[in-house]
C-alpha positions as CSV (number, residue, x, y, z in Angstrom):
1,X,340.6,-123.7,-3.7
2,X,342.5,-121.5,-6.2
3,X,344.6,-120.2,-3.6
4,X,345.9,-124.2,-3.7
5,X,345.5,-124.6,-7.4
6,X,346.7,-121.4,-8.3
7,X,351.0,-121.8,-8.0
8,X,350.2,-125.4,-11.1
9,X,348.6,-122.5,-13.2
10,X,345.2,-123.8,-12.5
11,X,342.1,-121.7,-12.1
12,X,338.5,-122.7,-11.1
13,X,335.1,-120.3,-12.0
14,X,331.8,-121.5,-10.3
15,X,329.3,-121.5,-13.3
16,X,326.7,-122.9,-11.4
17,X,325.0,-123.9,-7.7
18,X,321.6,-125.9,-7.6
19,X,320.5,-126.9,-4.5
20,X,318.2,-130.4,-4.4
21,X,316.9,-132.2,-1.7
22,X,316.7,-136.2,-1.8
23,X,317.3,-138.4,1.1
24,X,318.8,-141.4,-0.8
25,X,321.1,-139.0,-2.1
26,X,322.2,-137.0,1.0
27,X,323.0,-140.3,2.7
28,X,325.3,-140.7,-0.2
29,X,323.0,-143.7,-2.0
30,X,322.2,-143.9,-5.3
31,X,325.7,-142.2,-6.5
32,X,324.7,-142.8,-10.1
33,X,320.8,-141.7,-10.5
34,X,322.0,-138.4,-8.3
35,X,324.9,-137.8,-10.6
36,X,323.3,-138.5,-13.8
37,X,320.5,-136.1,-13.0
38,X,322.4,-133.2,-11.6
39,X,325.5,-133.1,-13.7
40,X,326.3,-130.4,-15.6
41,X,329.1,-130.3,-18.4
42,X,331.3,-132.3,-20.2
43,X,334.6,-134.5,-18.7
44,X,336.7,-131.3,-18.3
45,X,333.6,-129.4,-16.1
46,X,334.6,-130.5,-12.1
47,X,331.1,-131.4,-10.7
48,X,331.7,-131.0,-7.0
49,X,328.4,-132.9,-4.8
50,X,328.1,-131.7,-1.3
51,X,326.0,-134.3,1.1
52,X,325.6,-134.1,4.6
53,X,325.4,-137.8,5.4
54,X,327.9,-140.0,3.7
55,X,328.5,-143.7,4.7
56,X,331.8,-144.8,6.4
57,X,333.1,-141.9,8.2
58,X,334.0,-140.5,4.5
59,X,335.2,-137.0,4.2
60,X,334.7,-137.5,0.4
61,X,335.8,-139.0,-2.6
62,X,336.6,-138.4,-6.0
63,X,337.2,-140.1,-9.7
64,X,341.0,-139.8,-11.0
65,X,341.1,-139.2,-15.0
66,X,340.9,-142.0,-17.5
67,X,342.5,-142.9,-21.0
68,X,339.2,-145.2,-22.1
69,X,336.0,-143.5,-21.3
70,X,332.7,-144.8,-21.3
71,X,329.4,-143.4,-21.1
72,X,329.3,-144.5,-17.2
73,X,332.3,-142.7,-16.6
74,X,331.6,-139.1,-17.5
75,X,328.3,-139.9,-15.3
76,X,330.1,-140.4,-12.2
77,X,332.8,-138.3,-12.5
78,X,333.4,-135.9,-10.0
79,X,333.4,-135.4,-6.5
80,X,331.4,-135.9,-3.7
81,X,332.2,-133.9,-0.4
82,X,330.6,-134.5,3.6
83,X,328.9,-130.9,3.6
84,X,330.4,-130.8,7.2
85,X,334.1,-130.1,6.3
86,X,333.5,-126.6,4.2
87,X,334.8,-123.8,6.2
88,X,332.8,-123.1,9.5
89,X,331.1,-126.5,9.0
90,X,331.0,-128.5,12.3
91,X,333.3,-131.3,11.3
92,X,336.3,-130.3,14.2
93,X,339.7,-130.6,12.6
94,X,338.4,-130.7,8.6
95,X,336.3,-128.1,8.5
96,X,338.5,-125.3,6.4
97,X,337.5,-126.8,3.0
98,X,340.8,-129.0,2.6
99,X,338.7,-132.1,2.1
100,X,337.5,-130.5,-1.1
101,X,341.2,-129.2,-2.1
102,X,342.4,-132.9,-1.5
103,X,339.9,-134.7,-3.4
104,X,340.1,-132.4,-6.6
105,X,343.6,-133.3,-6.3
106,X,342.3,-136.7,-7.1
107,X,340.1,-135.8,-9.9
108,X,343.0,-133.8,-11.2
109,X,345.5,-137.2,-11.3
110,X,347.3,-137.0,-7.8
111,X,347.6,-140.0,-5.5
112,X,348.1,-140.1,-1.7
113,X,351.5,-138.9,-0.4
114,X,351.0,-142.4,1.9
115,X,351.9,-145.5,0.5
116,X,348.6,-147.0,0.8
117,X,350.1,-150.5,2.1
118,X,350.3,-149.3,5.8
119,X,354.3,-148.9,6.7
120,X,355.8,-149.9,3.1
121,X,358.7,-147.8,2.5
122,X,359.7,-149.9,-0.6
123,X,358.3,-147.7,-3.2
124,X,357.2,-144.0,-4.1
125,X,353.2,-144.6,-3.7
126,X,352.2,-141.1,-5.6
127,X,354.7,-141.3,-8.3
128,X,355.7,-137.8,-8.1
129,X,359.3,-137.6,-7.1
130,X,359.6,-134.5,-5.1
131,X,357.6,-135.7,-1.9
132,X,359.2,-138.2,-0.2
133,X,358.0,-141.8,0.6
134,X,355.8,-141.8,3.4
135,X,354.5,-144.9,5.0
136,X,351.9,-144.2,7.0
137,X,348.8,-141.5,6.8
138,X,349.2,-138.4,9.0
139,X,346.7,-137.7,12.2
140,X,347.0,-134.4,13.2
141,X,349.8,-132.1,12.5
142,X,352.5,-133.8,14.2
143,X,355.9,-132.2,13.3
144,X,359.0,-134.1,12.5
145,X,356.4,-137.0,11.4
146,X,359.5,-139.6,9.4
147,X,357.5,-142.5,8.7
148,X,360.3,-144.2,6.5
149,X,364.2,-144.4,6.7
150,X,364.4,-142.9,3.1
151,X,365.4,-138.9,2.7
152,X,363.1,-136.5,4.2
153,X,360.2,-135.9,6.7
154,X,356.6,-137.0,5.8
155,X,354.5,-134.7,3.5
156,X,352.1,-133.3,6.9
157,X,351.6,-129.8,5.1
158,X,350.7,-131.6,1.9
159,X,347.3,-131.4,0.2
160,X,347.4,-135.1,-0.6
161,X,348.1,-136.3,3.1
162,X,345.7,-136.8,6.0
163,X,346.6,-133.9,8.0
164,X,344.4,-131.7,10.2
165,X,343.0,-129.1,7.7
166,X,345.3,-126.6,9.5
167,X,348.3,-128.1,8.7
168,X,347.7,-128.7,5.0
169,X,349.4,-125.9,2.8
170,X,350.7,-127.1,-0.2
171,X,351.4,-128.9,-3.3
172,X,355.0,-129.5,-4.5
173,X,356.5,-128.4,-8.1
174,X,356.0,-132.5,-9.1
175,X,352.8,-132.3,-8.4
176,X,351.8,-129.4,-9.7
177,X,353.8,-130.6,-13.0
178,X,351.9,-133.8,-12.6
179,X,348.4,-132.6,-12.5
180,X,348.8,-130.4,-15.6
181,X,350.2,-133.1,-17.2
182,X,347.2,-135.0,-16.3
183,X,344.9,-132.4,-17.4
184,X,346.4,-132.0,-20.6
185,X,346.1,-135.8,-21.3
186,X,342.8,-136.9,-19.8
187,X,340.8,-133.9,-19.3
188,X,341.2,-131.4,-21.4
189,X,339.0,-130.5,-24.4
190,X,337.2,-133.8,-23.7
């Protein structure tokens, strides 16, 4: 995950692992009770959950930074990862950690490089500038992939895209710029 984080000047240190075993929870139920028991830290401290059940055909999911926090909040914030996609699990096509690397970019204020309206090439759905509007979600690692008529092919190598782990490889300078400026106005020191 640093190897991604790193080029944004953003470092992660593991300060803990706890292991717990609860149905409910591994089935991802009961987001809240699991959360408020097992998490450690304030708002700036990521809390990554690993499950090996969750509900939908989820990969994982993750909280973006808020402006008004309440005590609920900083309870569920955090993310929550299909134990199957770490490197070597047995999830075929997402199973190089990437899920991880894309949800943090969630918790760390980016949005999907998609437009989340299915073929709407009308608008910049991430709001970073440098990646350019994509309509659909990427399958795969299909190259030349030019969902929309604007400038430039669709973001397959990016973090914040659906890609086959294998294909994702980056962040762009916005984004990078974005999430720090994220950081510095939701997360950090809080």
């Amino acid at each position: 995950m640093n190897s991604a984080y790193g080029p944004a000047g953003i470092n992660f240190k593991l300060m803990n692992v706890s292991r717990t075993e609860n149905a409910r929870w591994a089935a991802g139920m009961d987001e809240f009770s699991m959360k408020s028991t097992l998490r450690k830290g304030s708002y700036s401290a990521l809390n990554i959950y690993f499950a090996p059940n969750l509900s939908g055909g989820l990969l994982g999911f993750c909280y973006f930074p808020k402006a008004d926090l309440y005590p609920y909040d900083k309870i569920v914030d955090g993310c929550v990862i299909f134990s199957s996609t770490v490197p070597g699990g047995d999830r075929a096509r997402f199973n190089e950690g990437k899920t991880a690397t894309h949800e943090v970019g969630h918790y760390m204020g980016l949005y999907h490089v998609f437009n989340e309206k299915n073929g709407d090439c009308s608008k910049d759905g991430d709001m970073v500038d440098d990646t350019p509007i994509q309509g659909t979600k990427t399958s795969g690692c299909p190259a030349g992939k030019d969902s929309c008529p604007a400038p430039g092919l669709d973001s397959i190598h990016n973090f914040m895209d659906y890609s086959d782990d294998s294909c994702m490889t980056e962040f762009t300078p916005g984004q990078n710029a974005r999430m720090q400026m994220m950081w510095q106005k939701f997360r950090a020191g809080k």
